[in-house]
TIDO-808951 format. One record per residue: residue number from 1; x negated, y negated, z negated of N, C-alpha, C in turn. Coordinates in nm, 2 decimals. Layout:
# TIDO-808951
   k    n.x    n.y    n.z   ca.x   ca.y   ca.z    c.x    c.y    c.z
 NUM      X      Y      Z      X      Y      Z      X      Y      Z
...
//
This chain:
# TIDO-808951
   k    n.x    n.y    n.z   ca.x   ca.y   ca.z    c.x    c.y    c.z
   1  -1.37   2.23   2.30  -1.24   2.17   2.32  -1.23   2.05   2.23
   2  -1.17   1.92   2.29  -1.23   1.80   2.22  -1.03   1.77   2.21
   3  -0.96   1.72   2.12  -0.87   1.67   2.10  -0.90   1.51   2.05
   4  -0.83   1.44   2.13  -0.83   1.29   2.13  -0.70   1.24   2.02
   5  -0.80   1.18   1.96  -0.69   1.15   1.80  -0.63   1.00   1.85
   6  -0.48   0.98   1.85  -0.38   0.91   1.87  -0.33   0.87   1.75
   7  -0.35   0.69   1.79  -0.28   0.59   1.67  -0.15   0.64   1.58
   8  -0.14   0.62   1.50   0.03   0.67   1.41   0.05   0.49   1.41
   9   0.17   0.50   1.46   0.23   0.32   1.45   0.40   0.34   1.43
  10   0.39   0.31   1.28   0.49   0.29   1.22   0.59   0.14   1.21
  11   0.71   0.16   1.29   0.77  -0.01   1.32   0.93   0.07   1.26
  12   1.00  -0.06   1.17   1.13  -0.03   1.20   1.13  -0.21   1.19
  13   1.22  -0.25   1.32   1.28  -0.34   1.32   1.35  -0.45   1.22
  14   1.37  -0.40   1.07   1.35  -0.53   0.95   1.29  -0.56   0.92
  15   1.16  -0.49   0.93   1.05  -0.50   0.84   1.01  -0.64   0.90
  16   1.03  -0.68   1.01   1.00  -0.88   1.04   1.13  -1.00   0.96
  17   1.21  -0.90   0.92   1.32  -0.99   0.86   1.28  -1.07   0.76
  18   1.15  -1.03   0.70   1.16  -1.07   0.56   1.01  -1.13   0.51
  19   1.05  -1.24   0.44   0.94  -1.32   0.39   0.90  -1.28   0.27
  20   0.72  -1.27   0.31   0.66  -1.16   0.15   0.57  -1.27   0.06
  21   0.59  -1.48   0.10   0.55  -1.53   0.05   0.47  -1.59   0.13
  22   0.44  -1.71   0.10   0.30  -1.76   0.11   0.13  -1.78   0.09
  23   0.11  -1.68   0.02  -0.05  -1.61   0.00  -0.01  -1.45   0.03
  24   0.11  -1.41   0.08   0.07  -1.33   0.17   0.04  -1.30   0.33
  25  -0.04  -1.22   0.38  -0.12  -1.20   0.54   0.03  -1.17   0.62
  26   0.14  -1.13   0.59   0.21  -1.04   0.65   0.32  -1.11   0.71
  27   0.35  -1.20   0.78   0.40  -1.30   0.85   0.55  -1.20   0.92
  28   0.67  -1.29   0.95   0.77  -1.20   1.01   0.75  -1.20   1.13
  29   0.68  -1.35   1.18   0.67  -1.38   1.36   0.51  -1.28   1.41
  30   0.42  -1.24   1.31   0.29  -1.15   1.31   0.38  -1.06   1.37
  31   0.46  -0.97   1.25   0.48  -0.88   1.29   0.55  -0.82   1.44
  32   0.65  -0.98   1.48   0.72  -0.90   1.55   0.68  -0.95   1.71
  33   0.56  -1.05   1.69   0.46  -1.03   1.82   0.38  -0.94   1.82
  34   0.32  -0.87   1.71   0.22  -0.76   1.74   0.33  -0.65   1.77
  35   0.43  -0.62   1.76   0.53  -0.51   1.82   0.56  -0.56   1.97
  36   0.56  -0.69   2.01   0.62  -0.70   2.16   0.49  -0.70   2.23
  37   0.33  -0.75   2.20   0.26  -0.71   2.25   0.21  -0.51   2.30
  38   0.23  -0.49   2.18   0.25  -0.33   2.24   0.32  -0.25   2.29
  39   0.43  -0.32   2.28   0.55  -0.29   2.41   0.53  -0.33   2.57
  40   0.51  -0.45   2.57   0.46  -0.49   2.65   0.36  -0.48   2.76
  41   0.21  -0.42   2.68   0.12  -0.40   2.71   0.10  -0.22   2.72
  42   0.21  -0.19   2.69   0.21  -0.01   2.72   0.10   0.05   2.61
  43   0.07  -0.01   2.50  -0.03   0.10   2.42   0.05   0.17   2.32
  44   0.22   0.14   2.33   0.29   0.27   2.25   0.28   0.41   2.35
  45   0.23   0.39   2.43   0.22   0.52   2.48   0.11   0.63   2.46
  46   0.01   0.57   2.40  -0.10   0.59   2.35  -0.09   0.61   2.19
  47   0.03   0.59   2.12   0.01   0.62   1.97   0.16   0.66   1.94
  48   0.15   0.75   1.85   0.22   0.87   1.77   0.29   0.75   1.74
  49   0.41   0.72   1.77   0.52   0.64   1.72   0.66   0.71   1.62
  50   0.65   0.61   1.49   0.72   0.70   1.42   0.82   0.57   1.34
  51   0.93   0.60   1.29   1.03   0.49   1.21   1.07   0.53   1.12
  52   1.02   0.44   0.98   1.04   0.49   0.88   1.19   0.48   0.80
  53   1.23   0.56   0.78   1.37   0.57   0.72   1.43   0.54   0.65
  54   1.53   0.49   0.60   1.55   0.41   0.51   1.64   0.50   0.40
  55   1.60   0.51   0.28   1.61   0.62   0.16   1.73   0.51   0.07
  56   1.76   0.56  -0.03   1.85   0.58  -0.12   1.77   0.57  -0.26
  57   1.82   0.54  -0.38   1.68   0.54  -0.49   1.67   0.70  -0.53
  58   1.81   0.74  -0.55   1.78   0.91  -0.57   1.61   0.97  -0.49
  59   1.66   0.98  -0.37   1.51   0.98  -0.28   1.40   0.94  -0.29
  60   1.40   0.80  -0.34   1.31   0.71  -0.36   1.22   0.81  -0.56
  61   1.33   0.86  -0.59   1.29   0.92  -0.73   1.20   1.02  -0.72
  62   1.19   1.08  -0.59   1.14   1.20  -0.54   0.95   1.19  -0.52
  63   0.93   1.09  -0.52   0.82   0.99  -0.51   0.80   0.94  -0.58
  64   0.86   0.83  -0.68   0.88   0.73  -0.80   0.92   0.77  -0.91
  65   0.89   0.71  -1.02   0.95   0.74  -1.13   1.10   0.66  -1.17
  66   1.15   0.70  -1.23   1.28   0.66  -1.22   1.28   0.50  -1.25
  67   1.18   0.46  -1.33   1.14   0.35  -1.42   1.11   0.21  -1.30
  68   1.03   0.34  -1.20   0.99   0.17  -1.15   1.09   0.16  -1.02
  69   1.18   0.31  -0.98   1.28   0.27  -0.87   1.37   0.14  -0.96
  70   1.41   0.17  -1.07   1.50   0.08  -1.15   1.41  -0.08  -1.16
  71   1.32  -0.08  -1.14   1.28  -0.22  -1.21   1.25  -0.26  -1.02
  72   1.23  -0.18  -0.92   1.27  -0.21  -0.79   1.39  -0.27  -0.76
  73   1.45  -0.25  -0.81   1.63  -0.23  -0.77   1.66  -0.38  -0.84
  74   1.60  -0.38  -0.93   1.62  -0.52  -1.04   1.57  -0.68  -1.00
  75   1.44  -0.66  -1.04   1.35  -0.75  -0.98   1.39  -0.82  -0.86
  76   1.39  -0.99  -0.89   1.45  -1.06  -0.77   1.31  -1.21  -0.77
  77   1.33  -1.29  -0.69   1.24  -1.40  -0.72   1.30  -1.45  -0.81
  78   1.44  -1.50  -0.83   1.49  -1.58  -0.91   1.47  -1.50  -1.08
  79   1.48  -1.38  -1.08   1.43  -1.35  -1.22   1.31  -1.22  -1.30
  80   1.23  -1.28  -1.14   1.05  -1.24  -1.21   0.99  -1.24  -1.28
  81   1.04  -1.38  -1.38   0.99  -1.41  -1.46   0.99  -1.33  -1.60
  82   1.14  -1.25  -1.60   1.19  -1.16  -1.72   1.10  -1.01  -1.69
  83   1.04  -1.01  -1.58   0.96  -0.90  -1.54   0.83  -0.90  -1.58
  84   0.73  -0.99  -1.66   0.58  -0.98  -1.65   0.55  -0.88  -1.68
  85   0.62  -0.76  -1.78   0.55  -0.65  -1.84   0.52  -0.55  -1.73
  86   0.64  -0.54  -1.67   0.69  -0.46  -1.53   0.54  -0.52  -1.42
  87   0.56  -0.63  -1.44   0.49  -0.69  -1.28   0.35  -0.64  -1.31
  88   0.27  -0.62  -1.41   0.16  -0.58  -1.47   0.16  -0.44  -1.45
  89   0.25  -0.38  -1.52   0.28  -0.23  -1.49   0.25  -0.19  -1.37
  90   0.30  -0.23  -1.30   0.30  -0.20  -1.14   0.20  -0.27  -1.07
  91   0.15  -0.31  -1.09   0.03  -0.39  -1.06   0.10  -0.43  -0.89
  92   0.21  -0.53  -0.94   0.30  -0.62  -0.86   0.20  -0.78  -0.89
  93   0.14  -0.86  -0.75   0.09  -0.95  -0.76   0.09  -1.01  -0.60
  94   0.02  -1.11  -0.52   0.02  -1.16  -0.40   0.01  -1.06  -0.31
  95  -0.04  -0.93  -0.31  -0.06  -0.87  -0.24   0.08  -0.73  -0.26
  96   0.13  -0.74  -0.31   0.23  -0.69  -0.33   0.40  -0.74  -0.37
  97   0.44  -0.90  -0.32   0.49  -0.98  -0.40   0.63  -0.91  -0.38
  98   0.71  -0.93  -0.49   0.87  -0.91  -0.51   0.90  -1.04  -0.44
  99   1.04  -0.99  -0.33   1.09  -1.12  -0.28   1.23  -1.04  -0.22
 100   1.31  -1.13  -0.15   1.46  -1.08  -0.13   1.47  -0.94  -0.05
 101   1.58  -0.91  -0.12   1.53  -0.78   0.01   1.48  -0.65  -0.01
 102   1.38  -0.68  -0.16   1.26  -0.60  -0.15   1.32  -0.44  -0.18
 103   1.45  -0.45  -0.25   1.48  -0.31  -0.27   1.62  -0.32  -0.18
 104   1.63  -0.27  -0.07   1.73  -0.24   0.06   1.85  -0.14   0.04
//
C-alpha cells in the first residue's frame, strides 16, 4: 500500500503586503504570482492547503518567550538601531529583517 505524499502550501493573503527589504529573496509581487500561478494552473489541488492564523502575543507566548514577543511588538525600522543587543539575540539580520508590519 503506497501513500502519495502531498505538498503542505501555506498562503494567507498579507503575507505579499509587505516589504522584508532589499537583500531580501522574498518579493510581495514573487509572492503573489507564485499564488496566482497555482491557482491558475490547478496544482492547489494537489497540495494540503492550509492558512496560517493570525495570533495575539499571549499566544504568540505559548511558543516565544515573553522577551522576544516584547522586543517583536517593539522593534520598528525607524528605531533598530536602539535594538542591536536584541537584533544579535535573536539572530535578527537580512535574512530575517525587521520591517513594518512585522508584529501584526
Amino acid at each position: 500500500m503506497s501513500s502519495k505524499k502531498r505538498v503542505a502550501y501555506f498562503y494567507h493573503e498579507e503575507v505579499g503586503n509587505f516589504y522584508y527589504g532589499a537583500g531580501h529573496p522574498m518579493k510581495p509581487h514573487r509572492i503573489r504570482m507564485a499564488h496566482s500561478l497555482i491557482l491558475n494552473y490547478g496544482l492547489y489541488k494537489k497540495m494540503e492547503i492550509y492558512r496560517p492564523l493570525l495570533v495575539d502575543d499571549e499566544k504568540m507566548t505559548m511558543f516565544h518567550s515573553d522577551d522576544y514577543v516584547h522586543f517583536l511588538q517593539s522593534v520598528t525600522p525607524d528605531n533598530v538601531a536602539d535594538y542591536n543587543r536584541e537584533l544579535q539575540r535573536y539572530n535578527m539580520d537580512v535574512d530575517c529583517p525587521v520591517f513594518d508590519g512585522l508584529f501584526k
